[in-house]
N, C-alpha and C positions, 0 to 999 in steps of 0.2 A: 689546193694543197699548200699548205705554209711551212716554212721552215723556220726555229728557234730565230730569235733577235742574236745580231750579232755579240757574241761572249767577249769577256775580258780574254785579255792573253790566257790561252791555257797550259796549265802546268807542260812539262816535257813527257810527252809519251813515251810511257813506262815497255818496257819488252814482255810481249806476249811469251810464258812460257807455256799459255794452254795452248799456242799454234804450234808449236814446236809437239806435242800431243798427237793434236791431231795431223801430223804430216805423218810423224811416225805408225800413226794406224792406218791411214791412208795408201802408204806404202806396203806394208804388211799384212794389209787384208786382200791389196790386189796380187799380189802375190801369191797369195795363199789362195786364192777363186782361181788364179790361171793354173797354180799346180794342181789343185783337186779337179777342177774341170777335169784335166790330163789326165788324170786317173780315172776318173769315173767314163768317162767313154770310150776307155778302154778295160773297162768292164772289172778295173785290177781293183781286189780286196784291200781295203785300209780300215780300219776299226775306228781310228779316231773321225775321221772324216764321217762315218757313217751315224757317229756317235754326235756331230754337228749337226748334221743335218735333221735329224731327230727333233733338236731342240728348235731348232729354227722351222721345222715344219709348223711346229707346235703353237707358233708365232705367225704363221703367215708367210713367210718371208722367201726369197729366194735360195734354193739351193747352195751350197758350198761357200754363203754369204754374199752371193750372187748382188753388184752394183754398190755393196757396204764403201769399199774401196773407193770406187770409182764417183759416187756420189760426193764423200768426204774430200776425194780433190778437185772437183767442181765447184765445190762449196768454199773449200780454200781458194784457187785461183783468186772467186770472185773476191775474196775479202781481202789477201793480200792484197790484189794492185788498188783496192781504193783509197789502202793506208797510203801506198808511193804515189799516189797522184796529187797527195795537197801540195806538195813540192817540186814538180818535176813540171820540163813543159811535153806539150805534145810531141814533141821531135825527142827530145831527150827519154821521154819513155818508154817509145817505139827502139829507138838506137837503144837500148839499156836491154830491153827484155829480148834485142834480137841475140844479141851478146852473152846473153844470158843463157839462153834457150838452142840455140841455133848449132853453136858449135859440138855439143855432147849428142846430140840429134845427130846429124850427120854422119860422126861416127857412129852412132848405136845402126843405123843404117848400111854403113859400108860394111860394118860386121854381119848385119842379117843379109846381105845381099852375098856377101863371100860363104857364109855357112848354107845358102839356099845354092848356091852355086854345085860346093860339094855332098849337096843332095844331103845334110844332116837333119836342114830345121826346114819347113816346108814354107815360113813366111806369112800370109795372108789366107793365101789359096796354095794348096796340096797342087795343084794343077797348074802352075805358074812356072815359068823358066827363067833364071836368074839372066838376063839379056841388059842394052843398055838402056829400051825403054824402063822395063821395071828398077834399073838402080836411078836414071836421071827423076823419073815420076817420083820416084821413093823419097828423092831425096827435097825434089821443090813441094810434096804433097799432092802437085794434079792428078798423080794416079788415082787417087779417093773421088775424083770427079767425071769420070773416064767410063768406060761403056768396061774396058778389060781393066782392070782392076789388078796390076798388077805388084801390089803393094807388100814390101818385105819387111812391113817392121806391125805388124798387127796393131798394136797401140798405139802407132801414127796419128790415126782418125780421129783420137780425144785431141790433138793438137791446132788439130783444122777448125774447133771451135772455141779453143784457148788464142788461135791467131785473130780471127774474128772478133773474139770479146778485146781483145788488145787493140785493133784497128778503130772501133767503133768506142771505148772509151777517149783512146787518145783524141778523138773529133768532139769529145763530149769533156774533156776537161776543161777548156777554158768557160764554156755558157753555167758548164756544171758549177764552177765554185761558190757560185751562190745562188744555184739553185740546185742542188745536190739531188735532190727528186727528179730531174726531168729527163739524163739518162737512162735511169732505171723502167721510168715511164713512157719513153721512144721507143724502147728497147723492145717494149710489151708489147706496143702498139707493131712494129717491124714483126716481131715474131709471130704476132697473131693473123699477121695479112700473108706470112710465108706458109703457118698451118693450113690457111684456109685453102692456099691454090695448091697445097702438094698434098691431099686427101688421096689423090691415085697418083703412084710412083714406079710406071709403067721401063723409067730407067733407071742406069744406075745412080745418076748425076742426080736425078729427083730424088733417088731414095736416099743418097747422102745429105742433100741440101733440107730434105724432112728431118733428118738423124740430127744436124744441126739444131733445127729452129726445134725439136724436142727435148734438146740438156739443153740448150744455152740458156732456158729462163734458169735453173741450177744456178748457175755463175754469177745474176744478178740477183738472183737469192742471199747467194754469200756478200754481196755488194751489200745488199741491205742491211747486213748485218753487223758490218763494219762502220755504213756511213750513222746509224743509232749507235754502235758503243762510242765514237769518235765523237758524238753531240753534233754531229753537220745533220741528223736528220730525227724529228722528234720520233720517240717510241710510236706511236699511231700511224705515224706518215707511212714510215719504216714497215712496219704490219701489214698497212695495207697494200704498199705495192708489193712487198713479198709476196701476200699472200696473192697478189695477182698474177704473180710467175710462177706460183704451186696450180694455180689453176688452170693456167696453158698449158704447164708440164701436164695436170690431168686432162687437158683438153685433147693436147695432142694424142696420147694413149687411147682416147675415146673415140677417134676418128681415123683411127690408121690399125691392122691387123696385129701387124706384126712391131712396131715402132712403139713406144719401148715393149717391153715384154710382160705387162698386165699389169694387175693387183698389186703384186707384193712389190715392184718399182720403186711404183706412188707412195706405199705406207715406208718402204727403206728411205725414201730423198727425207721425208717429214720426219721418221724417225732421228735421220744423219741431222738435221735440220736442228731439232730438239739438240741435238749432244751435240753439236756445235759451240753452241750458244751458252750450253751448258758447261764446256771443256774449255773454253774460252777465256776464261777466268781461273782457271786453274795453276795454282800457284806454289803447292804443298813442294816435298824432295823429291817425288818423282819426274812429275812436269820440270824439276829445275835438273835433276839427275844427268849425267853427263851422255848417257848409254841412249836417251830420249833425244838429247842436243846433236849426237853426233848419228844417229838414223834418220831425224829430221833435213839436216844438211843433206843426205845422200836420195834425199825421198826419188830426186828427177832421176838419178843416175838407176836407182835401182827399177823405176819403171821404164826404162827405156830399156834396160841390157836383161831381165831376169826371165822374158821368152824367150830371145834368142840362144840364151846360155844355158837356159836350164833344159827347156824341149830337150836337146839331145842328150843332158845326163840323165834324163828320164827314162828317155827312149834307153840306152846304153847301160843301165844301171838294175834296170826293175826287172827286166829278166834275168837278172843275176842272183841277185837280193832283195826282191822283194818289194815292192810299190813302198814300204814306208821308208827303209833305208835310199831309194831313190830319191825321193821326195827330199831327207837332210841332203844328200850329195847336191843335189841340185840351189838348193836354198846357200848352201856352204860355196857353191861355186860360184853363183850369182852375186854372193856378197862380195867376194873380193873380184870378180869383172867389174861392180858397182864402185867400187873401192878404187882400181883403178882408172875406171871412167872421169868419177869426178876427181882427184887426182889430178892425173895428167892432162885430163881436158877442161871439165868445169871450171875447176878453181881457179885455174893457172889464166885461160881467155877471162872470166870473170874480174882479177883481181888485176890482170894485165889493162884491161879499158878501164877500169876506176883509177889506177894508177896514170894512165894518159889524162881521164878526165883533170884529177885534180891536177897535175901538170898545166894541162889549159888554162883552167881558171888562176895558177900560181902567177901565170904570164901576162895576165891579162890583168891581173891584180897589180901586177910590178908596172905593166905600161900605162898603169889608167895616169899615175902621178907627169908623167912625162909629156903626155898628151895633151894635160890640162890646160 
């Protein structure tokens, strides 16, 4: 596999306003499968939802847009962090994304641990007791590894494989730089050796570590598709190791019952895959629109806070009025818990460690003269 001759200086990378796109659909679609789920198994009348699913029947695809969401920010993880890694080191990118990630987590945590406590939101499992194993588990992640599963933030689990892709590139940055393929091509190789031993997932700990090695090729999907727009990997190269993490993803499906959940998975990642690639380049007024800029920034805060907050205006609201007006209350309430999640926590730890970083470097810039 070869990669392009090294290029002249390349212009200044321009801002992606078709990422900013796709976070905001990313965020709005998973949203939108957790609220309709809720209603639909609870057997409550909604017209428009019904009216979705129609279409998407029509198409193959999952119910209530079942994975639309969640694919699209697998696809994104991968591709953001391979734009921050041509600059950052291994240490620096690990300390950056914990800082990043770490603090709004946390708290979306202690809030589903306190709402499971006073019995409003049920968490993971209906069946779980808000104690200190399930908030310490919740909050380091090992409860997703655990025989009891006592995990109170449900969306947690997509984390346990965005921490893993994070671990495993940051050891892959420095051999990656100039061979930007061989990541992507370990990665396969690793995932393909984890499919093959966790075929029977007789615990819970197997059947998470299978749930893993079946998105994570996703994530280096979206790698792929970063390191070809960036020119570090020629369009062919790029193709085909893609396509060789679309095929473990169909691999895994092929050899496991339940891990992912069939057909229409497989055609939503390839479909989200297509309109990646395709949104990505997106540049017209909406992609630059402010209303797209500013749901983008909140994409983490609103997957993290919009079960715990919304479940109970669901629950609280729909036998009052009705599964659709639940459905706004919940989405209206979920924005602004999102609103002030990144607020007072994301932004503020976010913009506090860049502010320490460049301080660092300001110091170290001033002593180099001295030292010389």
């Amino acid at each position: 596999m070869s990669t392009p001759p090294p290029p002249s200086p390349a212009p200044k990378r321009q801002y992606l306003y078709g990422l900013d796109v796709l976070r905001a659909v990313a965020a709005l679609f998973i949203v939108y499968r957790h609220f309709m789920d809720w209603t639909a198994t609870r057997d409550l009348a909604l017209d428009f939802r019904d009216a979705v699913n129609d279409t998407v029947a029509s198409l193959r695809l999952l119910p209530n847009l079942g994975m639309v969401g969640l694919s699209s920010l697998f696809l994104i993880s991968g591709l953001v962090i391979s734009y921050v890694t041509e600059k950052e080191t291994p240490g620096q990118f690990l300390v950056r994304r914990a800082f990043r990630l770490l603090p709004a987590f946390w708290v979306a945590v202690v809030i589903s641990w306190l709402l499971v406590l006073i019995e409003v939101f049920p968490g993971g499992n209906p069946a779980m007791t808000a104690d200190a194993n399930a908030l310490i588990g919740s909050l380091t992640l090992a409860n997703h590894f655990l025989t009891e599963q006592n995990v109170v933030l449900p969306v947690a689990w997509t984390l346990t494989l965005q921490f893993a892709f994070y671990l495993f590139t940051a050891a892959m940055i420095r051999p990656g730089r100039d061979r930007p393929w061989l990541g992507p091509l370990i990665a396969g190789l690793i995932i393909g050796i984890a499919l093959a031993l966790t075929m029977e997932t007789p615990t819970a700990t197997l059947n998470h570590l299978r749930t893993m090695a079946t998105f994570l090729p996703v994530l280096f999907i979206g790698q792929c598709i970063s390191l070809v727009r960036s020119g570090r990997l020629r369009p062919s190269a790029g193709i085909a190791v893609g396509a060789g993490h679309y095929l473990l993803f169909i691999w895994g499906g092929l050899n496991h019952e339940t891990i992912p959940y069939g057909d229409p998975v497989e055609r939503t990642v390839l479909l989200m895959t297509l309109l990646t690639v395709l949104l990505l380049g997106a540049n017209g007024g909406l992609a630059r629109s402010r209303a797209v800029r500013e749901v983008a920034k909140r994409t983490y805060s609103i997957f993290l806070i919009h079960m715990p907050v919304g479940f109970p205006i669901l629950e609280f609201v729909s036998p009052h009025a009705g599964a659709g007006m639940a459905v706004v209350a919940a989405i209206l309430v979920s924005g602004v818990c999102a609103e002030l999640l990144y607020r007072l926590v994301e932004l503020p730890v976010h913009d506090w460690y860049r502010r320490r970083e460049r301080d660092r470097h300001a110091r170290r810039r001033d002593a180099a003269p001295a030292g010389s």
